[in-house]
C-alpha positions as CSV (number, residue, x, y, z in Angstrom):
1,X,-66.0,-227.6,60.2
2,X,-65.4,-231.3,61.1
3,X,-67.9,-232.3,59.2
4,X,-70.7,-231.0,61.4
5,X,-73.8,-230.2,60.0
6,X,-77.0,-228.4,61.3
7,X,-78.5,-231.6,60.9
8,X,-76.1,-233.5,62.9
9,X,-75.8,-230.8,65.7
10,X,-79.5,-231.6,66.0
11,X,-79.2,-234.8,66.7
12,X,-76.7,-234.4,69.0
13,X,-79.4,-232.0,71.6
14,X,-81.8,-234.6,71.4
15,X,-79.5,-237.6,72.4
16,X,-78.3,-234.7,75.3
17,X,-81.5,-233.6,75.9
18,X,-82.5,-237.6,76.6
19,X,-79.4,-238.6,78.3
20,X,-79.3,-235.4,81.0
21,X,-82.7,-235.1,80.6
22,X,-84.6,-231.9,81.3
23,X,-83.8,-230.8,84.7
24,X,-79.9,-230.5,84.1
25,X,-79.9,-229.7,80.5
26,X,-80.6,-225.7,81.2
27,X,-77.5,-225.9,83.2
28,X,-75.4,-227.9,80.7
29,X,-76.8,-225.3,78.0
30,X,-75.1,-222.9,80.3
31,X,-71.9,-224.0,80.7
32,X,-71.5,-224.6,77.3
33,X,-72.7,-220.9,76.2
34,X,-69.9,-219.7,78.8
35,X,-67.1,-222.3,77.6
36,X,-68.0,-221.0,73.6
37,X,-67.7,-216.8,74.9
38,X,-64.6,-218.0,76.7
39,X,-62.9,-220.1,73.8
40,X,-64.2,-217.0,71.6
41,X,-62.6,-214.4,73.9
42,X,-59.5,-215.9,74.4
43,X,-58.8,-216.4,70.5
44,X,-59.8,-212.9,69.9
45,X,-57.2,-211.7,72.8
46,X,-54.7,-213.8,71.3
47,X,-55.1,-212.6,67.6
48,X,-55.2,-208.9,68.8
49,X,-51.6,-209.8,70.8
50,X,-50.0,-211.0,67.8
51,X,-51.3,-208.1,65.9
52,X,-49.9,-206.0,68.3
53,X,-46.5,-207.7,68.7
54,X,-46.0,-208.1,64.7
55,X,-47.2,-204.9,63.6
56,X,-49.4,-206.5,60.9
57,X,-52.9,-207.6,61.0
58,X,-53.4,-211.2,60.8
59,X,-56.2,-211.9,58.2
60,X,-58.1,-215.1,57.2
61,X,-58.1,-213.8,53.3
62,X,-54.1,-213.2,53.5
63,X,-53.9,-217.2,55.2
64,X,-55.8,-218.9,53.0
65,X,-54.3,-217.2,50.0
66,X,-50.7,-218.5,51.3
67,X,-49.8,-221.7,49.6
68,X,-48.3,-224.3,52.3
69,X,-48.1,-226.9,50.2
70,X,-44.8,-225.5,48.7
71,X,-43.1,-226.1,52.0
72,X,-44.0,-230.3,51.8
73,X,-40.4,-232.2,52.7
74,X,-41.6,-234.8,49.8
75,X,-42.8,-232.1,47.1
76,X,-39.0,-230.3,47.8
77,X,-37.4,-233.7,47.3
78,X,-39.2,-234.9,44.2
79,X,-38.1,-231.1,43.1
80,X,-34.9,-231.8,43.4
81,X,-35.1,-234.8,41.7
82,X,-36.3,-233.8,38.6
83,X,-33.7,-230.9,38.8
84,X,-31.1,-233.7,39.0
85,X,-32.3,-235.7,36.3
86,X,-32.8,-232.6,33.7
87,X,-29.3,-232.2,34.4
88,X,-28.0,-235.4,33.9
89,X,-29.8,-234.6,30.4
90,X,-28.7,-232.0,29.1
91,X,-25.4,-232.8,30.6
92,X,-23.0,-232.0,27.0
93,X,-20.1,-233.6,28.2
94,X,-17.8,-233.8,25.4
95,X,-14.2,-235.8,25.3
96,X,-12.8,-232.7,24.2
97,X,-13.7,-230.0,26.6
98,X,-10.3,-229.6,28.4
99,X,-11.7,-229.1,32.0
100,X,-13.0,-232.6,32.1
101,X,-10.1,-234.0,30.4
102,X,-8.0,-232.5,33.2
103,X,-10.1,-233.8,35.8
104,X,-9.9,-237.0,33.7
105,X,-6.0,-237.2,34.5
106,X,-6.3,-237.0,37.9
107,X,-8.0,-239.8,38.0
108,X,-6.1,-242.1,40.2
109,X,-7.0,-246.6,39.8
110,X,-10.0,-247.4,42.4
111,X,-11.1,-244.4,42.7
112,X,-15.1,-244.1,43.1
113,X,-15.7,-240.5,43.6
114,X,-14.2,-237.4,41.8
115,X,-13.9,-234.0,43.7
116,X,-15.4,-231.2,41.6
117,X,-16.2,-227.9,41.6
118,X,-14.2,-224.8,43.3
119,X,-12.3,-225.5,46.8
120,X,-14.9,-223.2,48.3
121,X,-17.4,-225.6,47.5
122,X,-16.4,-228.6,46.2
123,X,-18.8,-232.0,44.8
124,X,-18.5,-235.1,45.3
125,X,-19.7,-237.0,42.3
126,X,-19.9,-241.2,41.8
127,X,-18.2,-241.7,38.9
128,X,-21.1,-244.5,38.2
129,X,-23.1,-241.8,37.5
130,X,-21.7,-240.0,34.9
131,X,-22.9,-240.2,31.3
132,X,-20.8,-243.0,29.3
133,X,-19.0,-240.7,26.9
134,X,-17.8,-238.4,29.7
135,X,-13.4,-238.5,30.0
136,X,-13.7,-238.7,33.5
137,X,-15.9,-241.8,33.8
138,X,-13.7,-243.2,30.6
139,X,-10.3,-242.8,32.2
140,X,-11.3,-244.4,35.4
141,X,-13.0,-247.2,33.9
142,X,-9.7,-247.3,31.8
143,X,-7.1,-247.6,34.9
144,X,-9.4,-249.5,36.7
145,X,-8.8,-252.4,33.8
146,X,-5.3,-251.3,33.5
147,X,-4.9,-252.7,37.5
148,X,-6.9,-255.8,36.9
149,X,-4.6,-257.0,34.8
């Protein structure tokens, strides 16, 4: 535990057993034993009040068996990410499936963004981003050059 060693604990009563030197190191020795029951007391009172108020006994196996690192913000993002991109993949957007042609006519000139999905829960999605043979990203790019000239 922080890197404390019985080596280093050692070392640490001599230099206190120098710097209070031997008439007040009983006493400091004292206080100390009392502040470690103390600390110890209190964390065992605590841990038996959770216990109580959960109904389930709090064990260092079942703690250290739990895997936090599942809840990191950056390890959900980069998820997420690579959910996105193995989509973009196997995306099999053909010019001939009629839904996308459909959403292809309502295209309108200028538009970035195309509103899919149900009305429940509808997408945005830049049109940039969809794969070049997609009807979609084809008739926008198409009206857009149709207004530039």
């Amino acid at each position: 535990m922080f890197g404390l060693t019985f080596e280093k604990l050692f070392l640490v009563a001599i230099i206190a057993g120098f710097v209070l030197g031997p008439q007040r190191l009983p006493g400091y020795a004292h206080r100390l034993g009392r502040a470690v029951r103390t600390l110890r007391h209190f964390v065992d009172s605590t841990r038996s009040t959770a216990e109580a108020e959960m109904g389930v006994p709090l064990r260092r196996s079942e703690w250290e068996s739990l895997d936090l690192k599942q809840y990191d913000p950056r390890r959900i993002v980069a998820d997420a990410l690579r959910e996105n991109d193995a989509l973009r993949e196997n995306d099999t957007a053909t010019p001939t499936d009629p839904e996308l042609v459909a959403e292809a006519a309502r295209v309108r000139p200028g538009q970035k963004y195309l509103i899919t999905g149900p009305s429940s829960h509808p997408r945005r999605v830049l049109i940039e981003s969809l794969p070049e043979n997609d009807p979609r990203r084809i008739a926008a790019e198409a009206s857009t050059r149709e207004n530039a000239c």
